[in-house]
C-alpha positions as CSV (number, residue, x, y, z in Angstrom):
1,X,0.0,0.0,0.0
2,X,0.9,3.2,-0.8
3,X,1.1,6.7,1.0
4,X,-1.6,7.7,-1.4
5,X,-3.6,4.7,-0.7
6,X,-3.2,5.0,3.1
7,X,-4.0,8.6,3.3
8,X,-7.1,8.1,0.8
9,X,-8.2,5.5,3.7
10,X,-7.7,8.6,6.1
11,X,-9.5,10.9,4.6
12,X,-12.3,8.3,4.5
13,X,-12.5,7.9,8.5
14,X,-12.2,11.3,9.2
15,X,-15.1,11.8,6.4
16,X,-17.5,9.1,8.2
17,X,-16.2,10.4,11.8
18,X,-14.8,6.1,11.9
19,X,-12.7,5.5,14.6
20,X,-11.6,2.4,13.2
21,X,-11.6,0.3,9.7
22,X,-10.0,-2.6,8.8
23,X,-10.0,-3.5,4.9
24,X,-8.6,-7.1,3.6
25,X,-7.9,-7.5,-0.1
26,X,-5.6,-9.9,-2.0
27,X,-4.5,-11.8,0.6
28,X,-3.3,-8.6,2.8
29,X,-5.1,-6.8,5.4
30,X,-4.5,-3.6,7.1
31,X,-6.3,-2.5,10.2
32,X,-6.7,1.8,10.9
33,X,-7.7,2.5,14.4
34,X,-7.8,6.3,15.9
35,X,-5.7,7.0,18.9
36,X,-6.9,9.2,22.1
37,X,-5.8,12.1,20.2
38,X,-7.9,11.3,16.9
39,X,-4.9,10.6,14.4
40,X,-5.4,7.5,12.9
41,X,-2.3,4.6,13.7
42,X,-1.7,1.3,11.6
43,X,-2.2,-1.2,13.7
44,X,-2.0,-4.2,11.8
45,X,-0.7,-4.6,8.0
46,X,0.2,-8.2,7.4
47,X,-0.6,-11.1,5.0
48,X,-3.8,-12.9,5.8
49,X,-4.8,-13.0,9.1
50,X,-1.3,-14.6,11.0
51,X,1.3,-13.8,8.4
52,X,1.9,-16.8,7.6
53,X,4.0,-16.8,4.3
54,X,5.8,-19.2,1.9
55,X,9.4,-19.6,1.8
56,X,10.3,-23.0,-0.3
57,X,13.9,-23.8,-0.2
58,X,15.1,-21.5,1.9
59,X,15.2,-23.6,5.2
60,X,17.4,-26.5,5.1
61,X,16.4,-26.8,1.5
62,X,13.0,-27.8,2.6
63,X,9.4,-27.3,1.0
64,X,8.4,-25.0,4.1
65,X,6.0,-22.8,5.2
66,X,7.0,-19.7,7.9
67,X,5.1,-17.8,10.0
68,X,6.2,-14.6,10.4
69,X,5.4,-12.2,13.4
70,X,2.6,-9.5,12.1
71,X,4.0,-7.1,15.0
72,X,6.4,-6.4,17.5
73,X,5.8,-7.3,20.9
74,X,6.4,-10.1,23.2
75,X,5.5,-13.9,22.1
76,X,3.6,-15.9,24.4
77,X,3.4,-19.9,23.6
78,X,0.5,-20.2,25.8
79,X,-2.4,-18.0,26.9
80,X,-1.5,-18.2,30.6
81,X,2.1,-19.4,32.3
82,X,0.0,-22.8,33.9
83,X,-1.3,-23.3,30.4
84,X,0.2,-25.8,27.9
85,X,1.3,-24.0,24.7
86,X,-1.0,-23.6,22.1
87,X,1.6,-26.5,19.8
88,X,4.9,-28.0,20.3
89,X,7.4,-29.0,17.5
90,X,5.3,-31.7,15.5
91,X,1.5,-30.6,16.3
92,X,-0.4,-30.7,13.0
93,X,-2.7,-27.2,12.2
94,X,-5.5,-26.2,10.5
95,X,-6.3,-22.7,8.8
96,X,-7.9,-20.7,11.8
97,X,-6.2,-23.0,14.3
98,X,-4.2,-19.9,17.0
99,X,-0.4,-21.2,17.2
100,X,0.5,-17.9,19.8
101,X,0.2,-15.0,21.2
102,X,2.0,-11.6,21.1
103,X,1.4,-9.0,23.1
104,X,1.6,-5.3,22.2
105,X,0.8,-2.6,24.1
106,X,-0.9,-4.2,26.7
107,X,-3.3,-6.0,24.0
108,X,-2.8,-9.6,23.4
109,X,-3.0,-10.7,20.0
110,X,-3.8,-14.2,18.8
111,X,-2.1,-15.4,15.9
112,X,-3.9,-17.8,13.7
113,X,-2.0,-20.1,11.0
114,X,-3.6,-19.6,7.5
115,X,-1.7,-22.8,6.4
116,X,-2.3,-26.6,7.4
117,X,0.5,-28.5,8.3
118,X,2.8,-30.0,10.7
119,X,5.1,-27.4,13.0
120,X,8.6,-28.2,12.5
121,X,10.7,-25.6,14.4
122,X,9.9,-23.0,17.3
123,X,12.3,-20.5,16.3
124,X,11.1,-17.4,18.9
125,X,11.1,-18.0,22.9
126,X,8.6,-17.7,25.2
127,X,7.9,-14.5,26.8
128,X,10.9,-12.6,24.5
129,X,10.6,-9.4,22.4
130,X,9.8,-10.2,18.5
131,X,10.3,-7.8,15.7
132,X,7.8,-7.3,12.6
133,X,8.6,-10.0,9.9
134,X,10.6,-12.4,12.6
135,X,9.3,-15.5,11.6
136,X,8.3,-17.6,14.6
137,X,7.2,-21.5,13.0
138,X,8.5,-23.4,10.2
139,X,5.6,-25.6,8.6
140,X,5.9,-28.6,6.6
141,X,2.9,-28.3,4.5
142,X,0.9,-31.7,4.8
């Protein structure tokens, strides 16, 4: 998306007095949420709902599937610390199906895999700071 793009969406909540609008298209989906002060923030701008994304043959020459962090923030394997983790290294998902959590800003945010498969590698730690784009699972696609 571009600036022209983004501020177009602007203009459009401050037209309609929204506080918040979230568009998906093509696979990508941005989320626009006003701030105390009214000025809108990007909250979310990742592809599909988890950011899961392909990457054949870059990992150990493998046909795999990452998922990639859709925010910074701290990652959370399970939704409480008495909780068992949402998967471990060779738990099979569905599309929908929530593989973590990160939390930003005081908001937890599920991720949810887009991809079916079997998780191969946990590459981010519990409870640790990830960046945008860090990827977090390796999938082999079933």
């Amino acid at each position: 998306m571009d600036k022209k793009e983004l501020k177009e969406l602007i203009d459009f909540m401050n037209e309609h007095k929204l506080s918040e609008l979230e568009i998906e298209e093509e696979g990508k989906r941005i989320k626009l949420k006003k701030d105390s002060a009214d000025s809108p923030i990007i909250i979310k701008d990742n592809i599909a709902s988890g950011g899961a994304q392909e990457n054949k043959g870059q990992i150990a020459g493998k046909n795999a599937i990452e998922i990639k962090s859709p925010m910074v923030g701290t990652f959370y394997r399970a939704p409480s610390p008495e909780s068992k983790p949402y998967v471990d290294i060779g738990s099979e998902i569905k599309p929908g199906d929530i593989v973590c959590i990160i939390e930003a800003m005081k908001l937890m945010n599920e991720i949810k895999s887009d991809v079916s498969g079997k998780i191969t590698e946990i590459l981010a730690e519990n409870a640790e700071p990830v960046e945008f784009g860090q990827t977090l699972f390796v999938i082999e696609p079933l």
